[in-house]
N, C-alpha and C positions, 0 to 999 in steps of 0.2 A: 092491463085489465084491472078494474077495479070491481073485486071480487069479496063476498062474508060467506064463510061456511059455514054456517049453524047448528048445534044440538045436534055435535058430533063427539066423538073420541079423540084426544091426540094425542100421540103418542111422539112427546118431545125431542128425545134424546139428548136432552140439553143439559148442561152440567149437574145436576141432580137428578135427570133420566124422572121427568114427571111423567103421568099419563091425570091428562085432564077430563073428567066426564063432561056434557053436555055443555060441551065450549064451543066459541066460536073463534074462527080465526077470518083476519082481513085482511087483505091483497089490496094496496095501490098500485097500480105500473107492474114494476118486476120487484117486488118487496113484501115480504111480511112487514106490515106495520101496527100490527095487537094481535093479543091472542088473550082471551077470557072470556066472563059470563058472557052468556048471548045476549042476553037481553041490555046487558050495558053495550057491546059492542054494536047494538041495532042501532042504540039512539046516539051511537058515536059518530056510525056510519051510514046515516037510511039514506043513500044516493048510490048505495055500493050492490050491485046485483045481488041477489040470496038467493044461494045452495044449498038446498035442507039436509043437512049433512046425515039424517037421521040416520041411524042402520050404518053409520060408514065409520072409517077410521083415517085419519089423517096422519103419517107421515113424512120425515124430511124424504126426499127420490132417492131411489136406491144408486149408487155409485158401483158402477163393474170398473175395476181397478185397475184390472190385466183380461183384455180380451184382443182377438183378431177377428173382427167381423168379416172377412174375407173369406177367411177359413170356411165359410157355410159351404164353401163348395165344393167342401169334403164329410160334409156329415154323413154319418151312417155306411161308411166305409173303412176309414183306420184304425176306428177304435178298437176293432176287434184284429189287428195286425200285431203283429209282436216284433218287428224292424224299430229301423230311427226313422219314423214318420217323419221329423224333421227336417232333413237333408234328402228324406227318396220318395216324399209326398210334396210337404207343405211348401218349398222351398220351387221346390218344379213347378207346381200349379199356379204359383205366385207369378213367375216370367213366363207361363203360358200365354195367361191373359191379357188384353188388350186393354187400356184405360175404362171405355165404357163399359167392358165386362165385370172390372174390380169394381165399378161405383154399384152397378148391380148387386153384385152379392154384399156389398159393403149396406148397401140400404137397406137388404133384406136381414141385415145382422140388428138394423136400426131399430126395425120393423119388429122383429121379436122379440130386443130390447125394450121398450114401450110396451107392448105388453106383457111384459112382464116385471111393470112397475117402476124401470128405469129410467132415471131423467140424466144420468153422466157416463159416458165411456171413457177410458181410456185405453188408446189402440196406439202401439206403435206396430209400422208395416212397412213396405214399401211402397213405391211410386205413388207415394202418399198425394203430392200437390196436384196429382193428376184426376182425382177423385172427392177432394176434400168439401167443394162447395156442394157437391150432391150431397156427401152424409153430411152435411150441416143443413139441410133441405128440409127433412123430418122433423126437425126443432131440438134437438136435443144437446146436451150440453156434452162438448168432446174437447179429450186432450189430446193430440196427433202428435202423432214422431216418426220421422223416419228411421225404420231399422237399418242402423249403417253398420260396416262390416269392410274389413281390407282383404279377406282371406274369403276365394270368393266359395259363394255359398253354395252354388250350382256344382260344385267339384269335390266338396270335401266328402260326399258320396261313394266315390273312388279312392278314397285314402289322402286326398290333393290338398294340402296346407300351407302353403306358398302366398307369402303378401301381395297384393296386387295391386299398387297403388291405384293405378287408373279408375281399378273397379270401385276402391274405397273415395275417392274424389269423385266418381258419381252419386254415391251418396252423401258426401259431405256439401254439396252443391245441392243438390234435391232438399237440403236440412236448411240450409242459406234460405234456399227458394219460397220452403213454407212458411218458415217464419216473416219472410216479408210480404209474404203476398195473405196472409189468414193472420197470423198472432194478433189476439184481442180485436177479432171483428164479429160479425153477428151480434151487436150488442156485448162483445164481451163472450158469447158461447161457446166460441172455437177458439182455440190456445195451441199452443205447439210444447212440447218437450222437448226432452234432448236425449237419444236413445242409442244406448248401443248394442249391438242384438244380442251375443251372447259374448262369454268370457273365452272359446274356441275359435274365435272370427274375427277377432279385433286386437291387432297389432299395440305394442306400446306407444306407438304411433298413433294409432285410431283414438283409440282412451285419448291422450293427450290433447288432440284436436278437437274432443268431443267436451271437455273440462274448459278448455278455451273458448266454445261457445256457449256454454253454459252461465260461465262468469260475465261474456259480452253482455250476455240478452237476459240473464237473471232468469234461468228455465231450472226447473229441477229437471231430474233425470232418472231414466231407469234402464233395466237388463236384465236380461234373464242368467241367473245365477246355479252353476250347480246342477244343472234341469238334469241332462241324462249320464248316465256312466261312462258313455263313446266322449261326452265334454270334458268328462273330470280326465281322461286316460288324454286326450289331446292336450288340455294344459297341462298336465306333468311332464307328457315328451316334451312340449315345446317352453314350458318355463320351469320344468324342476319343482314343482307348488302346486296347492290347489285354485280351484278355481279363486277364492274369498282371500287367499293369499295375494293371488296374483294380481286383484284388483285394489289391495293395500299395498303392494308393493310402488305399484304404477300411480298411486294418491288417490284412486276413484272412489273409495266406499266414504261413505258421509250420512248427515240425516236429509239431505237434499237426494240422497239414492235409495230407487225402491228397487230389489232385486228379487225378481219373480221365482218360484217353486221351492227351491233352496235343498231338493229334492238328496245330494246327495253329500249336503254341509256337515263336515265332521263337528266333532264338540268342540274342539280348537277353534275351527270356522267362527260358530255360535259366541262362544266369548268374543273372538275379533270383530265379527258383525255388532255385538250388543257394544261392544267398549266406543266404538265409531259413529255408535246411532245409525246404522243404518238401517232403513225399514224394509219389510217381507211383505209384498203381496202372495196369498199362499193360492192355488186354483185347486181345492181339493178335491173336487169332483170329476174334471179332466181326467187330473194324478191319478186320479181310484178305480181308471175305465180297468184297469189289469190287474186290481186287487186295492186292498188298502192304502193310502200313499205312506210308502215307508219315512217320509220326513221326521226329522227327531222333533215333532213339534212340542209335545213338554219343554224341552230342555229349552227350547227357544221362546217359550210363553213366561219360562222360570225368569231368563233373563230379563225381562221386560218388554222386549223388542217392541212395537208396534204392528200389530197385522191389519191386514189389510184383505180381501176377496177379493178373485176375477172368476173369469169362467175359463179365461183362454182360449181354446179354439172349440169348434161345431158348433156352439149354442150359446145364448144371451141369457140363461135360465139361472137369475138369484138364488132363486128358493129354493134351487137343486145343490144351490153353492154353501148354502147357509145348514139344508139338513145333513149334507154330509160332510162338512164343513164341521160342526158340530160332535158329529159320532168320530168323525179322526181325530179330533184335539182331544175327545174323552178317552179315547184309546191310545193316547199320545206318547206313552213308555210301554204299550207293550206290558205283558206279562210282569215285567219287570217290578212296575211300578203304577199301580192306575192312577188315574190324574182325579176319579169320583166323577161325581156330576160337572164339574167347570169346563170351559165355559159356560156360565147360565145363558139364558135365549137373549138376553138383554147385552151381552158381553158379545154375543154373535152379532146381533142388528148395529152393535157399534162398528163392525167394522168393513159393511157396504154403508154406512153413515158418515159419521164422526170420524172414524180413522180413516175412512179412506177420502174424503176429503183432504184431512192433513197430508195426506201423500203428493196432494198433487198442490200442495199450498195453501189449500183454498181453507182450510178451516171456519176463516171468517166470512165465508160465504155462503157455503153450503153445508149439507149434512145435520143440519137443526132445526126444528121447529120455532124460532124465535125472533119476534122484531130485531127489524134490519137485517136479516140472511132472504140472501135472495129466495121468492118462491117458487123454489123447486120442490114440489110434492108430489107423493101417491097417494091414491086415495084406496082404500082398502074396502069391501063389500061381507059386512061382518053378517048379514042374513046367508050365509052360505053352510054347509053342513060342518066343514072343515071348522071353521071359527066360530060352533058352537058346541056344548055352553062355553060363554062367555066367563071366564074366572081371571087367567091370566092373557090378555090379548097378545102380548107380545111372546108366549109359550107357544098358544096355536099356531101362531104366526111361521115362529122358527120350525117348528115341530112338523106339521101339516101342512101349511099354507102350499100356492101354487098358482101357476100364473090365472087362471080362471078368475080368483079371488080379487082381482085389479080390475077397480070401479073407472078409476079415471086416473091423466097424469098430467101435472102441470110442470111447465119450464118457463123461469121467466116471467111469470104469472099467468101464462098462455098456455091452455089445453092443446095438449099434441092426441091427447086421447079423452075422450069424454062420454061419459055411460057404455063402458064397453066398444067405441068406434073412433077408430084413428083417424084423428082429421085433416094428417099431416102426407097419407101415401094413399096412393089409390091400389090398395091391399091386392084384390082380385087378379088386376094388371101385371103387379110386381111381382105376385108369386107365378105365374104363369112364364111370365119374361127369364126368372132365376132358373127356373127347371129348364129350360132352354140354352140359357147361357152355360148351365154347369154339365151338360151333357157335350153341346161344341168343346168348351173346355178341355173337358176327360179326356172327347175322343184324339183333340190336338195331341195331348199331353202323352200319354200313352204310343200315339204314332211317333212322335219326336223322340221318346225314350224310350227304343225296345228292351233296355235293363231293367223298365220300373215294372214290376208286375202289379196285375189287377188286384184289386182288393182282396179278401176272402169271401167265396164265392164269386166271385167274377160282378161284371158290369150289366147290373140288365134297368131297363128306365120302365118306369110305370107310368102309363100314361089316364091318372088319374082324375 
């Protein structure tokens, strides 16, 4: 699309973190190719469609780092559970579902992602190739991985920690599969990772396999690291170490690895992770559904590390990620020690931006408002209560902001949403289809496992 924004705001993020007043920016194809006065970029470009950008704010698409769009078809149910949701929810409902059923709720993860100003996901999950060209449907720019695992997932529920090769070569096959049949198609949109699910479920074997295709195919990688207490107490039975050990032992931590939550990485850990480079996507708003997430985040912001944001499971929602996202890194030592106002709002938007671009490689692609990075944007609606007065945009932003405030989103140069309407799903359909699909689900899920009890409160559907 060739596209000029006009006598708008934008808010760079670009190595000097500018915000430009009444600039314009201009879209060839799938590229930023200028960004300045308007009126110079008019007579640059007067063949280029104009968007009065007035009242709006321009910028780079928000990147969710660590999510599982799947998972929607458990919101409003676990988070008020106090089990391992992990192994006696999410893991069940995952092999309930039938391929058509994941790309549903997988779309609907899309769907709420887009408006809420996202243009990148990054989802590792299972029976991922089964589902993939749907969420690449929506237009959105995705990094996929199959969560692979030797030790199978459906068992450890029951105490059961036994390798299982079989199980593990099916997803080592399903990871073959996606990368040949998606890696670098859609124009480039849809990419593959390389993922291994957690440090409790994967053999020195798995790791090993997983480092081997990484190296084949030049994928970075991730895992979820540390997440809960029931992970840390199984990597000790089973390797004598913590989780961050265990994955230096076996050669996996690196700056090509982003290992999600870090929930329960000692200080030891934190030196080992910082000296390795290896990066943190942190989900603190998930983390916080049971209180504040106890993560030593100070001591891992001290190191340098790179962070990074996701939402992780039930919801696509940045802006939920970013304001409490914020109040945990400022509350990051605890009583101990407070950390002051830091992060500022500007060090938060860096890291659904800037860093989390870097995560997945892309640096030079995404995450900036600058000729030659692909355009991927959100467009911000600064006539709204939240974003006035207008003093600091990128404070309201972090502060207040919410999905309401997303004008439009481009991918690629192409609106997948535009003045408020998504032009990529047919919304009314989809959510109609989702409430359907995750109630069959449930009731499969629950019949198949008379151990898994109902949520808190029980199962009741609203038919709204």
């Amino acid at each position: 699309m060739d596209l000029l924004i006009t006598d708008t705001l934008v808010v760079t993020c670009d190595d000097e973190r500018r915000i430009l007043e009444r600039a314009a920016v201009a879209i060839s194809g799938d590229r930023i190719v200028a960004i300045g006065d308007t009126e110079t970029l008019r007579r640059n470009w007067p063949r280029h469609e104009a968007l009065n950008g007035r009242g709006l704010a321009v910028l780079p698409g928000f990147i969710n780092a660590h999510t599982h769009t799947i998972l929607t078809s458990l919101r409003g149910t676990v988070e008020d559970w106090d089990g391992n949701a992990v192994y006696s929810y999410m893991s069940p409902i995952s092999y309930t579902m039938d391929d058509g059923e994941r790309a549903v709720m997988a779309e609907l993860g899309c769907l709420e992602a887009i408006r809420s100003g996202c243009t990148t996901l990054v989802d590792p999950f299972r029976h991922v190739p089964a589902y993939a060209r749907r969420m690449a449907a929506p237009g959105l720019r995705l990094w996929l991985s199959e969560n692979c695992a030797d030790i199978d997932t459906r068992r450890i529920r029951f105490g059961e920690y036994a390798v299982d090769e079989a199980f593990g070569r099916t997803f080592l096959d399903r990871t073959v599969a996606g990368i040949e049949a998606f890696h670098g198609t859609e124009n480039g949109r849809l990419r593959c990772q390389i993922a291994a699910h957690a440090t409790d479920n994967c053999s020195p074997a798995m790791l090993r396999s997983l480092l081997d295709l990484a190296s084949k195919h030049n994928l970075t990688r991730t895992i979820h690291l540390a997440q809960g207490a029931d992970e840390v107490a199984a990597v000790r039975a089973m390797h004598g170490c913590t989780p961050a050990e265990y994955l230096h032992r076996e050669g996996f931590l690196g700056p090509d690895l982003v290992g999600a939550h870090w929930t329960f990485c000692t200080r030891s850990d934190i030196e080992l992770l910082a000296r390795t480079r290896t990066q943190m996507v942190h989900c603190p708003a998930n983390s916080s559904r049971r209180g504040p997430h106890p993560v030593l985040i100070g001591l891992i912001r001290d190191a340098g590390i790179t962070i990074s944001l996701g939402t992780d499971n039930m919801t696509e929602d940045m802006f939920q990620a970013m304001k409490i996202g914020q109040i945990v890194h400022r509350g990051g030592r605890g009583r101990e020690k407070e950390l002051g106002v830091t992060p500022q709002p500007q060090d938060t938007l860096d890291m659904i931006t800037r860093n989390a671009a870097g995560s997945v490689g892309a640096a030079e692609e995404i995450g900036q408002v600058r000729p030659g990075m692909k355009a991927d944007l959100t467009l911000i609606d600064l006539n709204q209560p939240v974003m006035r007065p207008l003093i600091r945009p990128v404070a309201n932003l972090v502060h207040y902001g919410h999905p309401g405030i997303v004008h439009s989103v481009l991918v690629d140069g192409q609106f997948v949403m535009r003045d408020r309407r998504v032009l990529t799903i047919d919304e009314p359909a989809l959510l109609a289809e989702a409430q359907v699909v995750t109630r069959r689900v449930w009731e499969r899920m629950i019949a198949a496992n008379p151990d898994i009890p109902p949520p808190p409160g029980g199962l009741r559907w609203f038919d709204a």
